[in-house]
Structures are given as structure tokens and as C-alpha cells.
N, C-alpha and C positions, 0 to 999 in steps of 0.2 A: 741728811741721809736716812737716818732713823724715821724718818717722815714719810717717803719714799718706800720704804719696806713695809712701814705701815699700810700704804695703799695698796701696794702689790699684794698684800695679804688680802684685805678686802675683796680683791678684783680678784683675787685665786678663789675665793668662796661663794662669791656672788655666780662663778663662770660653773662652778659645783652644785651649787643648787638649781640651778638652770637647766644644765646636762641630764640632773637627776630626774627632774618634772619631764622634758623631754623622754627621759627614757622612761618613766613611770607611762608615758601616755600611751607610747607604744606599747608598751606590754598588753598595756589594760584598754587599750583602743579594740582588739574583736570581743570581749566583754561588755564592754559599757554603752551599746548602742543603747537611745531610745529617743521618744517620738513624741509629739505634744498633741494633746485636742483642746481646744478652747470649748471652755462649754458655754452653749448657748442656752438661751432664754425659748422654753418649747409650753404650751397648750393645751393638755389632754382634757379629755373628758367625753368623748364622742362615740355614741356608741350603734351602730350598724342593724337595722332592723325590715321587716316587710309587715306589713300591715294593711287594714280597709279603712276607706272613707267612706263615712258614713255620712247619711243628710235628712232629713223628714221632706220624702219624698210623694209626688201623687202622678200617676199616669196618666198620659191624654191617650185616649184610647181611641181605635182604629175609625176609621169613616168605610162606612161600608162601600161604596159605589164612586167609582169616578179617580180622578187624577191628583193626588196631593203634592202640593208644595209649600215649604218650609217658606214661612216667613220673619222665619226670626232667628238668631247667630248664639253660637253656644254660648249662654252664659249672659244671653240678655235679658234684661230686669222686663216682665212682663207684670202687667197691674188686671186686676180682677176685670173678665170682661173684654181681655184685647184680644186682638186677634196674633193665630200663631202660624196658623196655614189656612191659605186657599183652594179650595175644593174643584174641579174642571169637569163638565163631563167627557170632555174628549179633547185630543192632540190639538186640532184647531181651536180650541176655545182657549187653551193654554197660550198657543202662540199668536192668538191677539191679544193676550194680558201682558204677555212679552212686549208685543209694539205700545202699547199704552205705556207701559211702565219707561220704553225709550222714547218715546214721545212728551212723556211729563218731564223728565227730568231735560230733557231739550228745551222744552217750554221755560220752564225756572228760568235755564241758562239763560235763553233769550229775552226773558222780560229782564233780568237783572242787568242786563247790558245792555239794554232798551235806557233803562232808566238813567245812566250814566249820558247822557245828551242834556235830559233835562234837570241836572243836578248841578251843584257847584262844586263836588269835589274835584278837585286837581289831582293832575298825576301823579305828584310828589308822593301823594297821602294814598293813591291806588298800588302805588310803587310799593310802601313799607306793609300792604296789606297783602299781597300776592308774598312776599319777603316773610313776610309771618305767619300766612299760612303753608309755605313750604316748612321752614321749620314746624308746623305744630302736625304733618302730615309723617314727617319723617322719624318726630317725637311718640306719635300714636303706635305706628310701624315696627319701632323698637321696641315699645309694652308689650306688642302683642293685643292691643286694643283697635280692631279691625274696624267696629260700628264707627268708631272716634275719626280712623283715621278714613273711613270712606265718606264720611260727610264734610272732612276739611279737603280732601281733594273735589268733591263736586266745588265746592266753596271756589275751591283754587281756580278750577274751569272756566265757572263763571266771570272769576276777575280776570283773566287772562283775557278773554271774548272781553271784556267791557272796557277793558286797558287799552285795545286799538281800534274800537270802534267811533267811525269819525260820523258827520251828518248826513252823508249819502248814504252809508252802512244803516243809519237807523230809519231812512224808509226801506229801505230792504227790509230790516228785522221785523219791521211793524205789519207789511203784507203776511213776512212768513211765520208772526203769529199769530195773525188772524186764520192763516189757512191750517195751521196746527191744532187750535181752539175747536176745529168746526170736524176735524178730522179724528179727534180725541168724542166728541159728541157722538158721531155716530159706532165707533169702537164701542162707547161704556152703555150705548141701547143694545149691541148686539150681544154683550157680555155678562150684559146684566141678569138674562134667564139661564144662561149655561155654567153659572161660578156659584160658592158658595165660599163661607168663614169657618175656620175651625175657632171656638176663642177659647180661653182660658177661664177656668171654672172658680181660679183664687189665682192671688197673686203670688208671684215667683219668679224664680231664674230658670229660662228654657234650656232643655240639652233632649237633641235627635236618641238619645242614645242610651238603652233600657238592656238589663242584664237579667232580672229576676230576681235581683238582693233588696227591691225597693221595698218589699213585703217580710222581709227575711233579718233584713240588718237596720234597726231602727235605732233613734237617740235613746227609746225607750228600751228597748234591749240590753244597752251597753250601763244601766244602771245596776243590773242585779248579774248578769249573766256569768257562770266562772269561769278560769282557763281554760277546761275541759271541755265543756260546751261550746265555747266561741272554735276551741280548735276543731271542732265537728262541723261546722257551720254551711250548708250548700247552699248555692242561689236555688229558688224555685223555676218551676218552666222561663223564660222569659216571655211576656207575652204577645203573641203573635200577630204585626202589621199596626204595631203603638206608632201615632205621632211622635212621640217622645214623652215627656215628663216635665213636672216643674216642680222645683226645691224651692218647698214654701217655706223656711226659713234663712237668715242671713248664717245662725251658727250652724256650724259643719264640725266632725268629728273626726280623729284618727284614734285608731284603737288597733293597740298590738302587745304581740307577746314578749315580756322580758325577764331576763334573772334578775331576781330581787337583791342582790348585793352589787348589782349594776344601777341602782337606782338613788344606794346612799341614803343621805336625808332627804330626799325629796319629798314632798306634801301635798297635799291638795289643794290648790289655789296657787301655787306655784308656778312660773313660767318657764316656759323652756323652747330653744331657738331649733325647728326642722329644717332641713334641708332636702326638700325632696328630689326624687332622683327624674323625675319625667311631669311635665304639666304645669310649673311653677320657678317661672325665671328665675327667685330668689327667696332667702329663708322666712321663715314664718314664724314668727314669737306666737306659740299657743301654750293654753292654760291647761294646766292639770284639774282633770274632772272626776278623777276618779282611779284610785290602786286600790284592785283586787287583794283579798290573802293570796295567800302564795299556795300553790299546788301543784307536785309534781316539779317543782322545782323552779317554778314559773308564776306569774303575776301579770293579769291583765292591766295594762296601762292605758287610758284614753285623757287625750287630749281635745282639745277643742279651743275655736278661734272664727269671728266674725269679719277675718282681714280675706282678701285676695279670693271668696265665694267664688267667683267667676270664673274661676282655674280650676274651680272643687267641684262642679257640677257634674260631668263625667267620668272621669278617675274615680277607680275601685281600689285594687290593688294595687299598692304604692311599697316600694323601697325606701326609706329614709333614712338619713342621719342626725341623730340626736345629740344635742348638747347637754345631758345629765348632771355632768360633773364640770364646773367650770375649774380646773388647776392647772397652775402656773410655775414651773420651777425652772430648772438645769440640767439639758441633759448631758449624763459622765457616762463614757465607755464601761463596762461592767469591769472587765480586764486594770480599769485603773481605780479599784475600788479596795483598800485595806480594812482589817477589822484590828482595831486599838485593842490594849490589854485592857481596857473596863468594858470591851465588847460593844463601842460603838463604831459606826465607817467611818473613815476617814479616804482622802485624796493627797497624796503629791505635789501640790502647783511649783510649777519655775518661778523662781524668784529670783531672779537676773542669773547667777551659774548655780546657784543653791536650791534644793527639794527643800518646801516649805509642808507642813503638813496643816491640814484643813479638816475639823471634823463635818458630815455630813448627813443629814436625815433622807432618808430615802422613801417617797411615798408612792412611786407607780414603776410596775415594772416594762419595760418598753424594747422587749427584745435581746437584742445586744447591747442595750443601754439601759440606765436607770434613769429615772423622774427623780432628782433631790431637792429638796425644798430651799430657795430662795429666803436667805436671813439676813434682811438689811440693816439688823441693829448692829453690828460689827465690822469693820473692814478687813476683820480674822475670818471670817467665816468666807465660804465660798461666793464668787461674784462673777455675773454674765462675762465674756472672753478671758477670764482665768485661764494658763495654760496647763490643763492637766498632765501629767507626765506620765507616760504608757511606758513599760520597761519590765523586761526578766531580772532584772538586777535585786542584791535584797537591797532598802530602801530605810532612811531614817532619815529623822529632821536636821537639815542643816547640810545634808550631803552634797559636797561639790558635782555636778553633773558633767559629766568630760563627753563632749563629743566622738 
């Protein structure tokens, strides 16, 4: 019996403290909302600018008489001496250069598929070569490498014509290059007194396309020039009926203006990753060439890089984004950020129902959120998907968290 009363006792207290958390929870349940953020693993360092590209530039200047056309594609590698446009005296003379130029490349096609009668490749082996020049057509296309990819499609034509030409197809082709031969002969007599070359005076990379800063904004300028001056800078006339120009260097420059506690420690000979906003598929690792003092609150920064010239040849004013400062932390809601009695931050984490505290360094401010520095010598210290605890409530270590 005494046994029995003992338990009923038990089960009368256990039923008491149960009731009592129950109604604790209610009480303190419109009080005690709060909300978690995991903090994640963020990035910063990037810093938004507009700036010139710069190049050691020379003009091909105007041809006085007659019809020009461009025979060479932005950004192609011209050698001292080549030619960049063809000169016409007149609409008809042009448009026999036209039928010659479709005439030759027919001619190719057909000797190439001429040849395939008297060879011993098999189809097998024409099969995986038509197959590999679509991929490397499709591959060029996607760079943005136009010369590349219209010589693997001529390429392609060819094998295709040469892929189902049988032994009656190759007297055909043989008539219709002999009548092609004979028909290109008398074109390049008529052509020959009404055309002329424009060539290139050094070697370079061609671009149609002339502003007036070729004279104005030079590699040699960007060595002394200061803030102030660069900020004054006007292109000259540009000059009237140019061929275009050629960038007779592979290195190119970017030079722009920035706050100098945007720049950190950064040094001369340092790299740093651009992102440009127009002209260039992808970022560009360039070298630091040069930080200005500082004036007016500002510091000329140029960079430079011998990568991706070909996309630089055109482009003046460029937008970019800068990788300055490479840092790596955690970002914390600002809202779940405490200050300890030794005056440093701290965070909240849930710790299964429990507020754990976390102290935290905080090194970027990002809005509504901080950048806290990442400390992996601890498993005390704050770590990527942490539940940070957001809440009006006051707050100490160890506190039960009540939904």
C-alpha cells in the first residue's frame, strides 16, 4: 500500500510539472517568436568601374580614289607588308573581284573532291573528318573566332562534295574545272588594271574602327599622367575616310579611376581578375602596371595583359569589374549581431533548443548583412550553415528557445 501512494505521489508531480511548462509556453508563446539564418560562405571583393583601353596604335590612312574594301576581320593578326583592303576603280570592277573570289573557293571545293577518286581514303576515315570538322566549326562559333570558324566550314564543304562523289561525278568535276581555270584567267586580265592593295606598313592586329584617341591615349601617357589629367582627356578629330588602324603591340591597357582604400594592399606587379562588361566572353587576369598617388580622392590604376588582344582592338570605353580584394567569410543578418561586455560581436547559434553564443569578427559591411571572418581553428567559433538566431527577445548563453 505504501508502495502505491508512493507512486501516485510521483505521478501527481510529474502531471504538475507538465501542466506548469505547458502553461509557461502559453503564456510566453506571443513573446518568444524567432527565426533562424544559416550563414553562408560569401565572396567579396569586387569593385565596379568605367575606364579606356588603351593600345600603341598606327592608322592606315584614307586611299584617295576608288572603292575600298576591307580584307581583313577585327582583330586579325596582319604581318608587315600584307595586304588589308583592296582598292576598285569602279562598281563593276568590284563585282568581278566578287565572282573571282566565288569562283576560287568553288575551284578548291572541286579540286578537293576531285582528288578523293584517286586516293585511297575510305569513307570510314572521310566520315570521322566531316564529324570533326563540325565539332571544331561549332567550337570556333562559340569563341567568337569567326576567321577560324569560316575556314573549318569551307573545309567542311569540301568534305561533304568529296564524301559522295562517285566515278561519273569525277568526269564531270574534271570538265567543270577546267572550264572554271580558264574562266578565272580571263576575270584576273580584266582585274588586274582596275584593282589595287592597301598593305600594312608594320605588323599588327586590324580594326575598321578609329575614334581619335589613337594620338591622345597612349602606353606612353599612362606612365606619368595624374588623375586630374586623365580626367580631362578628349579624343582628337577622328580622322576623316581612315582604312582603319593596326595595334602594333600584343600588350593592351586598362586604365581607370579609383578610391584608394578600395585598392587595399595591392602593388605593382600584382594581378587582378576583370570582368568586362561588353567585347570579352570571359574574365581577364591582368597585371598591375601602375598606382598613381592619390588626388582628389582618387588614384589612377592601369592595368595591362597580352591575353585575348583580339577583343581589345576596338573597345575604348569599357565598364568593368574588378577583383581587388579577394575575401572570404560568413554572411550574419546585421539584426543578429550582439556586442559582449569586453566590446566584441558576438551571434546566437541554435544549438538543438539552446542559444549558444559565438564570438565574431567582422570585416565587410554588406548592407543588411555583415562579412564575418571565417575561423576554422575552433568548432566554437562560427561555421558555414550555423543557425543564426534572429529574435526581439533579450538573449543569453544557454537559453532554452520556445517556439
Amino acid at each position: 500500500m505504501r508502495g502505491d501512494k508512493f507512486l501516485r505521489v510521483i505521478v501527481i508531480i510529474l502531471l504538475c510539472v507538465v501542466a506548469s511548462y505547458v502553461a509557461f509556453s502559453v503564456v510566453r508563446a506571443p513573446d518568444s517568436s524567432y527565426t533562424t539564418y544559416k550563414a553562408v560562405l560569401y565572396e567579396v571583393g569586387g569593385y565596379t568601374t568605367s575606364g579606356f583601353v588603351v593600345r600603341s596604335e598606327q592608322i592606315i590612312p584614307d586611299v584617295p580614289e576608288g572603292i575600298v574594301v576591307l580584307t581583313r576581320k577585327e582583330g586579325e593578326r596582319v604581318s608587315k607588308g600584307g595586304t588589308v583592303a583592296s582598292t576598285f576603280r569602279d562598281e563593276s570592277a568590284k563585282t568581278r573581284q566578287n565572282e573571282i573570289d566565288a569562283l576560287e573557293t568553288e575551284l578548291d571545293q572541286m579540286e578537293y573532291a576531285y582528288s578523293f577518286s584517286t586516293s585511297g581514303q575510305d569513307s570510314a576515315t572521310l566520315d570521322s573528318t566531316i564529324l570533326h570538322l563540325m565539332n571544331q566549326v561549332t567550337l570556333y562559333n562559340f569563341r567568337r573566332e569567326a576567321d577560324f570558324a569560316d575556314s573549318a566550314a569551307e573545309q567542311l564543304k569540301a568534305s561533304v562534295l568529296r564524301r559522295y562523289v562517285n566515278s561519273e561525278d569525277s568526269k564531270n568535276l574534271w570538265t567543270r574545272i577546267s572550264q572554271t581555270k580558264t574562266q578565272l584567267n580571263e576575270l584576273y586580265t580584266q582585274v588586274q588594271a582596275e584593282s589595287g592593295t592597301v598593305r600594312a606598313e608594320t605588323a599588327g592586329y586590324f580594326s575598321a574602327v578609329t575614334d581619335g584617341y589613337e594620338s591622345v591615349l597612349t602606353p606612353e601617357l599612362l606612365e606619368t599622367v595624374s588623375p586630374s589629367a586623365f580626367r580631362e582627356i578628349t579624343p582628337a578629330p577622328a580622322p576623316t575616310g581612315a582604312v582603319g588602324k593596326l595595334v602594333t603591340s600584343p600588350r593592351w591597357y586598362y586604365a581607370t579611376l579609383v578610391d584608394p582604400d578600395k585598392l587595399g594592399d595591392l602593388e605593382v606587379g600584382d594581378r587582378v581578375d576583370v570582368s568586362f562588361v561588353y567585347d570579352f566572353y570571359s574574365a581577364i587576369r591582368m597585371e598591375v602596371t601602375r598606382i598613381s598617388p592619390s588626388e582628389d580622392g582618387q588614384c589612377l590604376l592601369v592595368l595591362s595583359s597580352e591575353d585575348s588582344v583580339q577583343d581589345a582592338v576596338s573597345t575604348r570605353r569599357q565598364s568593368a569589374d574588378l577583383l581587388l580584394q579577394n575575401r572570404t567569410g560568413l554572411l550574419v543578418p546585421k539584426a543578429a549581431i550582439y556586442a559582449a561586455e569586453n566590446g566584441r560581436s558576438g551571434v546566437y547559434v541554435l544549438d538543438g533548443a539552446e542559444a549558444r553564443w559565438k564570438y565574431v569578427d567582422i570585416i565587410n559591411d554588406n548592407g543588411d548583412q555583415y562579412l564575418v571572418a571565417l575561423d576554422k581553428s575552433s568548432i566554437q567559433n562560427l561555421w558555414p550553415e550555423d543557425e543564426v538566431i534572429l529574435t526581439k527577445e533579450e538573449m543569453f548563453n544557454g537559453k532554452v528557445m520556445v517556439r
